[in-house]
MDAnalysis code that builds the backbone (N, CA, C; Angstrom):
import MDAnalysis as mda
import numpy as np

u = mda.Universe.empty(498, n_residues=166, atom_resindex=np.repeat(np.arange(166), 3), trajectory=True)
u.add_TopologyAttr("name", ["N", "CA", "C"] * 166)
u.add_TopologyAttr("resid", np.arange(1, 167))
u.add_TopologyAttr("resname", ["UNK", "UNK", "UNK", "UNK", "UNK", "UNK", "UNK", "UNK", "UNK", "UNK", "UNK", "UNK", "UNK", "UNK", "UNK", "UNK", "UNK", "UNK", "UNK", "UNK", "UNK", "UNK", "UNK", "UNK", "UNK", "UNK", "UNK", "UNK", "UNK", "UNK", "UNK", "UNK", "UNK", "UNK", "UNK", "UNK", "UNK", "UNK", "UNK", "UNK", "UNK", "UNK", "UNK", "UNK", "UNK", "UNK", "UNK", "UNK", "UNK", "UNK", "UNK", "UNK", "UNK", "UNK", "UNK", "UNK", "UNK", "UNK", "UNK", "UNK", "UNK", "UNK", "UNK", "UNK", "UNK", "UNK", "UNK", "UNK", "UNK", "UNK", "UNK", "UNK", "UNK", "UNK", "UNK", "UNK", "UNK", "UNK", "UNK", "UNK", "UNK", "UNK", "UNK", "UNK", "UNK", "UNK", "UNK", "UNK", "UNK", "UNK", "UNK", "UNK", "UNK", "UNK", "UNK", "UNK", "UNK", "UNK", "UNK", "UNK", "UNK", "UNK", "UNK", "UNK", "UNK", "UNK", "UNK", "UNK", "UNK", "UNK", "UNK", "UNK", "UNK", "UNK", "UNK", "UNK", "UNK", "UNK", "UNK", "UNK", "UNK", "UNK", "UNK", "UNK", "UNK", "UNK", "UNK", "UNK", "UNK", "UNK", "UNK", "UNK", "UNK", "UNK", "UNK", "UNK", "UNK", "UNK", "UNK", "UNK", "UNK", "UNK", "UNK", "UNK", "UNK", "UNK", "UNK", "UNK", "UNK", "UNK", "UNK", "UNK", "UNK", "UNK", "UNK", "UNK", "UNK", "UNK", "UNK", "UNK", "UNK", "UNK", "UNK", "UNK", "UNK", "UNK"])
u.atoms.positions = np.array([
    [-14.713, -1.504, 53.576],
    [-14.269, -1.947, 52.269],
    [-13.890, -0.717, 51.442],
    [-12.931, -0.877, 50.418],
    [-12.359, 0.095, 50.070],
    [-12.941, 0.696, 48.578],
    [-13.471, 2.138, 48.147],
    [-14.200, 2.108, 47.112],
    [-13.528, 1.707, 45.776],
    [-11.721, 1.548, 45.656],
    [-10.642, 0.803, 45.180],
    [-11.428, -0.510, 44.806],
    [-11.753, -1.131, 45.502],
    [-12.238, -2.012, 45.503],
    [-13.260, -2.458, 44.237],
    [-13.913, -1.350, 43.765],
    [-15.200, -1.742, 42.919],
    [-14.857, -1.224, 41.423],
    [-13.006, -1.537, 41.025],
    [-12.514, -1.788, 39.789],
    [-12.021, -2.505, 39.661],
    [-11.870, -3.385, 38.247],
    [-11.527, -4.188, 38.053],
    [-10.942, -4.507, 36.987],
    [-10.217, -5.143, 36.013],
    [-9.764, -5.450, 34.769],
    [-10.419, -5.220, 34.105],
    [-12.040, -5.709, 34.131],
    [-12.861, -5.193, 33.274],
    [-13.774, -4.101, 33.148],
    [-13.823, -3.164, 33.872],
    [-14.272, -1.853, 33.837],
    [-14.812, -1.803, 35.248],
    [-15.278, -0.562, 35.746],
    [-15.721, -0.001, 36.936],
    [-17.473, -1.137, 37.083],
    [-17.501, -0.890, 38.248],
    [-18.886, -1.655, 38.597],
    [-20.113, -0.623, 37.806],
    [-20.252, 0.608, 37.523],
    [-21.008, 1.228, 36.403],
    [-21.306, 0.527, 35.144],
    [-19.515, 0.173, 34.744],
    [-19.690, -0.168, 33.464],
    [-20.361, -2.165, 33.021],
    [-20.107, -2.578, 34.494],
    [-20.400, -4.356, 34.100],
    [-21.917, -4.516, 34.711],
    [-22.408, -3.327, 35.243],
    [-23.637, -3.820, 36.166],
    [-24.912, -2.438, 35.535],
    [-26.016, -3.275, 35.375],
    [-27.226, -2.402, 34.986],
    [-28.107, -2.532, 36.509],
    [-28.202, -0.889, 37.351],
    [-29.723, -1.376, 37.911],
    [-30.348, -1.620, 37.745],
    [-31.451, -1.919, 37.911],
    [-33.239, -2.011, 37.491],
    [-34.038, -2.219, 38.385],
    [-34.891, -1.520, 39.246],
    [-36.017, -1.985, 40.297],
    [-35.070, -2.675, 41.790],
    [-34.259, -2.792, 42.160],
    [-33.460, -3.426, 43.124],
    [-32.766, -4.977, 42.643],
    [-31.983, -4.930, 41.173],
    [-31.579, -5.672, 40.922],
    [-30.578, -5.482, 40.234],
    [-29.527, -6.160, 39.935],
    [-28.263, -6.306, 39.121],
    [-28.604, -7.109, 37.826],
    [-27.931, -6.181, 37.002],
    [-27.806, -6.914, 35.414],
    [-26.887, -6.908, 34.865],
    [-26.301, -7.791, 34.168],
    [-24.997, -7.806, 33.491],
    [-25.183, -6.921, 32.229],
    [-24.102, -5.489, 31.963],
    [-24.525, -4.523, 31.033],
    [-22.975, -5.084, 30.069],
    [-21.967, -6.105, 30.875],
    [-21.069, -6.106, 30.335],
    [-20.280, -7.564, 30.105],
    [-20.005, -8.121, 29.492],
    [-18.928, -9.626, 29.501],
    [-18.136, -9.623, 30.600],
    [-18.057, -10.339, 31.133],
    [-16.339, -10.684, 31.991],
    [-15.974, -11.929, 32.061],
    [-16.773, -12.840, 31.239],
    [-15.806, -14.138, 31.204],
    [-16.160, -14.145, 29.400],
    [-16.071, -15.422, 28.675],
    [-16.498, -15.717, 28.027],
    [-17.687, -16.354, 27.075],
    [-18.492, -16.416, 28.233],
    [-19.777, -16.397, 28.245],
    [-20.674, -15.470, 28.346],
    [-21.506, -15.317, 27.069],
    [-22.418, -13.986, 26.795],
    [-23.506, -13.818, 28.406],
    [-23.728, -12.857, 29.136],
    [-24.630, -12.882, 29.773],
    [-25.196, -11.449, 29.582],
    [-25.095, -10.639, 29.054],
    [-25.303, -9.153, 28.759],
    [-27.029, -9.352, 28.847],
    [-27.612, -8.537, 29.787],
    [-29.176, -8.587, 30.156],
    [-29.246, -9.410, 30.779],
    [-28.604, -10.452, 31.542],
    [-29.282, -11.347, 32.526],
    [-28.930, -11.106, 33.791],
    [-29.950, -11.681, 34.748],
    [-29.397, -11.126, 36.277],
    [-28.347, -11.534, 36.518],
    [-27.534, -10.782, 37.517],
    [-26.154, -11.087, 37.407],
    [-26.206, -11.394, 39.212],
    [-27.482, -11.851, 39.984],
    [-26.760, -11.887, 41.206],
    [-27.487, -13.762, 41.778],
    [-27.020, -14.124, 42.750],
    [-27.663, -15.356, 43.145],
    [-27.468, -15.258, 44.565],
    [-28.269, -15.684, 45.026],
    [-28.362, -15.986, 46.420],
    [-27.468, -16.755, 47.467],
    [-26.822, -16.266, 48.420],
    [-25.761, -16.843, 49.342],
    [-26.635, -17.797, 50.277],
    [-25.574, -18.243, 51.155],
    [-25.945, -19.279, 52.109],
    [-27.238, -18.393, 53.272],
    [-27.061, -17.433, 53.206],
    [-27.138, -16.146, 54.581],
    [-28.659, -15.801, 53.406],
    [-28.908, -16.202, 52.441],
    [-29.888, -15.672, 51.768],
    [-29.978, -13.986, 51.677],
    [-28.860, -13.445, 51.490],
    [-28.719, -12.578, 50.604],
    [-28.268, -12.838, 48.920],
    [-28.447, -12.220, 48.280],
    [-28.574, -11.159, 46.897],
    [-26.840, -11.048, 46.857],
    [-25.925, -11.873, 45.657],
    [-24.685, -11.472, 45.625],
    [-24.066, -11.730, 44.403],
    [-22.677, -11.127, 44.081],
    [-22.572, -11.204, 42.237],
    [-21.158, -11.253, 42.828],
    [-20.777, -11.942, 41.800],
    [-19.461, -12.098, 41.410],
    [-18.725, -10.906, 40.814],
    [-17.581, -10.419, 40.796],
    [-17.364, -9.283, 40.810],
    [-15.969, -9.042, 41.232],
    [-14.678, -8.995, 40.206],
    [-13.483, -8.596, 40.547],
    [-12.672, -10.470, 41.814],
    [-13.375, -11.318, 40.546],
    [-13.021, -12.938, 41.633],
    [-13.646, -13.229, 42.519],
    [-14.293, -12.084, 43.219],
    [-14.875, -12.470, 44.528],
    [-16.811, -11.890, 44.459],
    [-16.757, -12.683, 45.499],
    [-18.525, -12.958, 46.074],
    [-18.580, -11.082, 46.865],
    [-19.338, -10.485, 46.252],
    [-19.896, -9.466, 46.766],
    [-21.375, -9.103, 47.189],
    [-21.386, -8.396, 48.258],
    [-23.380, -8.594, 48.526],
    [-23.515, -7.251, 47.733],
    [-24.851, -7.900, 47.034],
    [-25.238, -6.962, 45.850],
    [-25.907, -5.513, 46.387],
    [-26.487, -5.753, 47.754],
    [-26.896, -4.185, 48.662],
    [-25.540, -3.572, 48.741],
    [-24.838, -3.594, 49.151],
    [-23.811, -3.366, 49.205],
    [-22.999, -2.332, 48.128],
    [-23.028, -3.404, 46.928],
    [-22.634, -2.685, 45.699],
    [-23.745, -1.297, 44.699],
    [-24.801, -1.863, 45.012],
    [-25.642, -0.861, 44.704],
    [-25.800, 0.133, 45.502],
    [-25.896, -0.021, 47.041],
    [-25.460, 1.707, 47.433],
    [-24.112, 2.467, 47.371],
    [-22.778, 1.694, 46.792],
    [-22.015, 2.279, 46.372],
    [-22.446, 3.111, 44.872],
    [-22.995, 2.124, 43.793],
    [-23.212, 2.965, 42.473],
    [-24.244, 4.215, 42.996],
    [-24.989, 4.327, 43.661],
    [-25.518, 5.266, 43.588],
    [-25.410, 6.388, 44.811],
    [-24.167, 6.459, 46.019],
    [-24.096, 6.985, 46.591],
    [-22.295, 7.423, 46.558],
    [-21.276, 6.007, 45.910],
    [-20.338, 6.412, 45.276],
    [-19.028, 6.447, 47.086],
    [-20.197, 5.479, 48.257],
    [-18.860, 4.912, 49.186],
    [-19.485, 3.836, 49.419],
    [-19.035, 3.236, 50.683],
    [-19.527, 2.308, 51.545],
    [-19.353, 2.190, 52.588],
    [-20.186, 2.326, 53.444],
    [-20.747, 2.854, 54.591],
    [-20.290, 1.340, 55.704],
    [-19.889, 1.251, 57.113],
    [-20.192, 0.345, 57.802],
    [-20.867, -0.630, 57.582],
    [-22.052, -0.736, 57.419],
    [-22.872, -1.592, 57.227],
    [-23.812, -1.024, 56.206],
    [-24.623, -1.807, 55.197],
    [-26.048, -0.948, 54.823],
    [-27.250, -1.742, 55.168],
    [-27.799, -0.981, 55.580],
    [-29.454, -1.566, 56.280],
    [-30.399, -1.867, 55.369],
    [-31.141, -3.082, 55.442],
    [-31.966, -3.096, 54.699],
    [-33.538, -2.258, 55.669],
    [-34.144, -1.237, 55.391],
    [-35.369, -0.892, 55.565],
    [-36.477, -1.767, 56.314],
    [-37.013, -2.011, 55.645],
    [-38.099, -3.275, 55.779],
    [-37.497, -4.005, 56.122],
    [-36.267, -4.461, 56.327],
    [-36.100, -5.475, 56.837],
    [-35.396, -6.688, 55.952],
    [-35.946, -7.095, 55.117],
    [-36.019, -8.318, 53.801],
    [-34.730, -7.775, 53.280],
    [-34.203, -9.032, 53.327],
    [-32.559, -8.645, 52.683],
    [-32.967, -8.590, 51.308],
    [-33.788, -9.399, 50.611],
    [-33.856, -9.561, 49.234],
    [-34.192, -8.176, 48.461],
    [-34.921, -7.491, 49.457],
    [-35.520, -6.270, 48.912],
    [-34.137, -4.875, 48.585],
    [-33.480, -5.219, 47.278],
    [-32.158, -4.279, 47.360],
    [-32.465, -2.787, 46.400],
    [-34.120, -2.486, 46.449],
    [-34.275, -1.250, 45.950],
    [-33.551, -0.248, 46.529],
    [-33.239, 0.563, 46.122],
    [-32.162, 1.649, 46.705],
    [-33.237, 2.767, 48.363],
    [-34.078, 2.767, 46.923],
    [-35.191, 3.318, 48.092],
    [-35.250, 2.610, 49.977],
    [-34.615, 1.278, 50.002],
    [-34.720, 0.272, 51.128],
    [-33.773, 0.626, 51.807],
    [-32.673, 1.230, 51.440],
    [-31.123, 1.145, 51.867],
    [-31.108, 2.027, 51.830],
    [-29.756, 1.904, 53.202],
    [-29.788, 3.029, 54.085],
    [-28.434, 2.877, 54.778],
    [-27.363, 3.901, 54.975],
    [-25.878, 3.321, 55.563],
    [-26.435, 3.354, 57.118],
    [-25.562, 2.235, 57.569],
    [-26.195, 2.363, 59.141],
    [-24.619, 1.952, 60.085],
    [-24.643, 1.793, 61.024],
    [-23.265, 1.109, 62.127],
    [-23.563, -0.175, 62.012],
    [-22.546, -0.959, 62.972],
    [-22.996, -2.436, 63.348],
    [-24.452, -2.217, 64.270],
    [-24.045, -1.371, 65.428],
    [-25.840, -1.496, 66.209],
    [-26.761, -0.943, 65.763],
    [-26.842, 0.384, 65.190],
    [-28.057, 0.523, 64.528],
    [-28.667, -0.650, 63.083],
    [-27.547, -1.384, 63.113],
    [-28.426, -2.509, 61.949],
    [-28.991, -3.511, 62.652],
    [-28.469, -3.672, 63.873],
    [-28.589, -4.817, 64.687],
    [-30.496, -4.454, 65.583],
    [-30.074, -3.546, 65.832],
    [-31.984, -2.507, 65.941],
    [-33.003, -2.873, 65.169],
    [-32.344, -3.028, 64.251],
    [-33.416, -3.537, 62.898],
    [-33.569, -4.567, 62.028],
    [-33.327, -5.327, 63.322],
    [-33.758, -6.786, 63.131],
    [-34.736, -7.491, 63.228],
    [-34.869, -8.555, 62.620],
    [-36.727, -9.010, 63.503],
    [-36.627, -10.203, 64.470],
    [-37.250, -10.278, 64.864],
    [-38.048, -11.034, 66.163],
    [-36.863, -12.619, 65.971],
    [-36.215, -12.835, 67.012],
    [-35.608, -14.313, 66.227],
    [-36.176, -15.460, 66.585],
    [-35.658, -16.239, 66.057],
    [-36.908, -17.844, 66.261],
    [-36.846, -18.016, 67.828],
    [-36.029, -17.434, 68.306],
    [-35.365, -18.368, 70.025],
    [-36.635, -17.701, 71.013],
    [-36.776, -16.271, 70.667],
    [-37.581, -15.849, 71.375],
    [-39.389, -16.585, 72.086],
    [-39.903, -16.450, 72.822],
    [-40.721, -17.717, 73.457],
    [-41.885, -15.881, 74.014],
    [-41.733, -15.183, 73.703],
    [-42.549, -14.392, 74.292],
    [-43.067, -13.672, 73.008],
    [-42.985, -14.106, 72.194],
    [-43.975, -13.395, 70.759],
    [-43.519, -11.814, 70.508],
    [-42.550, -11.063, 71.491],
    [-42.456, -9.318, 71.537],
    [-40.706, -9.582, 71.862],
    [-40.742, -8.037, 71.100],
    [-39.225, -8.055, 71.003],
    [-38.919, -7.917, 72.183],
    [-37.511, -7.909, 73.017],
    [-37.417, -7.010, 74.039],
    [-38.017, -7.034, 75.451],
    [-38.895, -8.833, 75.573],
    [-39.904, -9.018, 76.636],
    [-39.562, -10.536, 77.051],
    [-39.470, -10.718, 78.281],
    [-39.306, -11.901, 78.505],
    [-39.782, -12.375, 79.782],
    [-40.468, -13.296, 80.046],
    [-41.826, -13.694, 81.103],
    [-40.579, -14.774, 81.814],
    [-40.833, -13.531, 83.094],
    [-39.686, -14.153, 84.564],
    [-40.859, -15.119, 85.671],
    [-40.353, -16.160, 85.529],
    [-41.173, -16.922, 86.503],
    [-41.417, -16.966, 88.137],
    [-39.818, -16.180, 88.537],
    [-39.599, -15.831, 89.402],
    [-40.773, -14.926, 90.045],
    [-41.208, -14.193, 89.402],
    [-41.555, -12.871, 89.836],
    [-43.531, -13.081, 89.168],
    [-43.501, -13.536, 88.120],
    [-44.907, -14.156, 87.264],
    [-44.974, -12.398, 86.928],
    [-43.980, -11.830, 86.189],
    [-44.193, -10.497, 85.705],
    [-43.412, -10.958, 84.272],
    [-43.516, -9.678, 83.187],
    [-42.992, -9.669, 82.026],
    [-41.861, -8.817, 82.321],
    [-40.784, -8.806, 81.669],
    [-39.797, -8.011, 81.920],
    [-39.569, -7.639, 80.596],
    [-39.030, -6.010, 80.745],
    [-38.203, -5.053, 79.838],
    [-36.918, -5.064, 79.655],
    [-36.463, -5.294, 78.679],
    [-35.079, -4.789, 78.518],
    [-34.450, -4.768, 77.166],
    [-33.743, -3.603, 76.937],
    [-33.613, -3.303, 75.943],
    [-31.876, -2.942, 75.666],
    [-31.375, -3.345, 74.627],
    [-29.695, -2.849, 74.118],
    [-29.807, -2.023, 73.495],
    [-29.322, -0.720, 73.850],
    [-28.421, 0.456, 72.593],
    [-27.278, 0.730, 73.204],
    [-26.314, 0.797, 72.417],
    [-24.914, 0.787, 72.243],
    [-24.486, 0.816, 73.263],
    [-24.375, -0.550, 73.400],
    [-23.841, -1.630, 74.533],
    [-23.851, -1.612, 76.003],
    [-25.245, -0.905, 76.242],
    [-25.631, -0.442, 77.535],
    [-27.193, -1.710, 77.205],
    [-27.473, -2.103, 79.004],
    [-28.980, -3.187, 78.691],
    [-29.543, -1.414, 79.292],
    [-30.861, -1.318, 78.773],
    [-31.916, -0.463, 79.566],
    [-32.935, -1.410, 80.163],
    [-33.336, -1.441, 81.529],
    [-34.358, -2.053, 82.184],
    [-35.860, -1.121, 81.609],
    [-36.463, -1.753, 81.562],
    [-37.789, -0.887, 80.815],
    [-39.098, -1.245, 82.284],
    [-38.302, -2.127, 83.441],
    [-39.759, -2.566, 84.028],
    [-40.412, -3.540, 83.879],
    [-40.866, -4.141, 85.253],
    [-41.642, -5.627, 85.428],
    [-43.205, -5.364, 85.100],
    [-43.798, -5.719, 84.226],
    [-45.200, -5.945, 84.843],
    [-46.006, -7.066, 84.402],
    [-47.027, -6.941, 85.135],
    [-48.137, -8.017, 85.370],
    [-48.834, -8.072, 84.033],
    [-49.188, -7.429, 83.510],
    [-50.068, -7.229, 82.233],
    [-49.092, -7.069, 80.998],
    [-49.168, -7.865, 80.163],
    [-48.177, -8.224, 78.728],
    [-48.415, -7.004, 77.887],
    [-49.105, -6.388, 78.268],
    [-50.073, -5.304, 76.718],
    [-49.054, -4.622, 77.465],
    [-48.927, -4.080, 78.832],
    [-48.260, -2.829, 79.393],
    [-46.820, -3.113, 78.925],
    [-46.276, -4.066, 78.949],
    [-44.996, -4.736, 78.944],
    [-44.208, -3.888, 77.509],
    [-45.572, -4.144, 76.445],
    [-45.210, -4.276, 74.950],
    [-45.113, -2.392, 74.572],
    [-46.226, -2.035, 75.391],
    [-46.244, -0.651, 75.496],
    [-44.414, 0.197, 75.309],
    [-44.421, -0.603, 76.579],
    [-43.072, 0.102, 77.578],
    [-41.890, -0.232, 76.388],
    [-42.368, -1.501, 76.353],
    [-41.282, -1.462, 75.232],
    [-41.061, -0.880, 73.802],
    [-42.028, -0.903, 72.870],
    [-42.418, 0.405, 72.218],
    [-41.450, 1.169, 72.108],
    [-42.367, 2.023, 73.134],
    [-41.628, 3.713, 73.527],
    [-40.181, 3.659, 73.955],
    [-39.556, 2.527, 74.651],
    [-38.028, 2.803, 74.988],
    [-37.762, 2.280, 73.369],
    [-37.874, 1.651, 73.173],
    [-37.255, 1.082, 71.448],
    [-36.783, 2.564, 70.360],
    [-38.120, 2.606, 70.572],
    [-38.171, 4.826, 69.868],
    [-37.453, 5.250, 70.003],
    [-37.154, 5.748, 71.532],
    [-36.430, 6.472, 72.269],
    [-34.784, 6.123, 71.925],
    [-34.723, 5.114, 72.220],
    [-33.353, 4.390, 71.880],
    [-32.493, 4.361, 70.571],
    [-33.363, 3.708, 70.453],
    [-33.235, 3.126, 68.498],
    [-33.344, 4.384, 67.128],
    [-34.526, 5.144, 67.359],
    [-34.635, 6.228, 66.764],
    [-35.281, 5.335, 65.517],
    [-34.960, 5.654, 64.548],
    [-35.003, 5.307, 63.178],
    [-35.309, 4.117, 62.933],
    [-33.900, 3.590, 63.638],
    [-33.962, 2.039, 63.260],
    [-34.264, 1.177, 63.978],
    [-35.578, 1.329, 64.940],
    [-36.379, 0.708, 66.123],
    [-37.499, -0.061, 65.262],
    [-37.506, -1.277, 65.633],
    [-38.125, -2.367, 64.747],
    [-38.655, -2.860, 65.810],
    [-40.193, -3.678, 65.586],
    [-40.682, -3.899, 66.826],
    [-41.510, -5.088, 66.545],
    [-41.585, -5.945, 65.731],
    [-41.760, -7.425, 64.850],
    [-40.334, -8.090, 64.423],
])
């Protein structure tokens, strides 16, 4: 997205938006309705944090690591995880896969651990792990604790930073 992008008829995103604690505030008018001090963002379908802004729906992480870093990065990561959480302190510019690293656990999963999946074939747990667009085999074993281990440490190894493991 283009940093072009974050002007508008009615002044720069500085001038219509107040931070505060990981939130957006309206510092400025843009319709005709007073909102000056009120939050200026509401929640999308995707349950992110988003404001209106130059006609269009913008995600408010997004716009706040532009005000305070002044681009916009590929993607920005939320930290912890919690999209809602848009303290600056949380955010972080990341790629498509390193955001994808730092994801949590999804409902589909049936083995409680990231990265582990119980082969019946074999009555072992299996390893395997994605970084940039390679699978890594991490290893079969019998014992789930060893499984979670293995996986762990390749996650680290892999992921670096943005190795999430819940």
């Amino acid at each position: 997205m283009s940093t072009k992008y974050f002007n508008s008829k009615h002044g720069t995103v500085y001038e219509i938006f107040q931070y505060k604690e990981g939130r957006l505030y309206w510092k400025k008018n843009t319709s005709f309705i007073n909102l000056i001090g009120k939050e200026a963002e509401s929640i999308d379908s995707r349950g992110y944090y988003n404001v209106s802004y130059n006609n269009k729906r913008v995600l408010a992480h997004r716009l706040i690591f532009f005000m305070f870093h002044g681009y916009i990065p590929e993607f920005v990561d939320h930290i912890d995880g919690n999209k809602l959480n848009n303290n600056i302190y949380n955010l972080r510019p990341a790629t498509r896969t390193q955001n994808q690293q730092n994801t949590k656990i999804t409902k589909r999963n049936t083995s409680g651990e990231k990265c582990i999946i119980w082969r019946k074939d074999t009555n072992k747990w299996r390893v395997r792990i994605r970084a940039n667009n390679v699978i890594y085999d991490g290893g079969s074993y019998f014992d789930k604790n060893q499984a979670i281990k293995v996986a762990i440490e390749l996650r680290e190894k892999l992921h670096g930073e943005f190795a999430r493991h819940k």
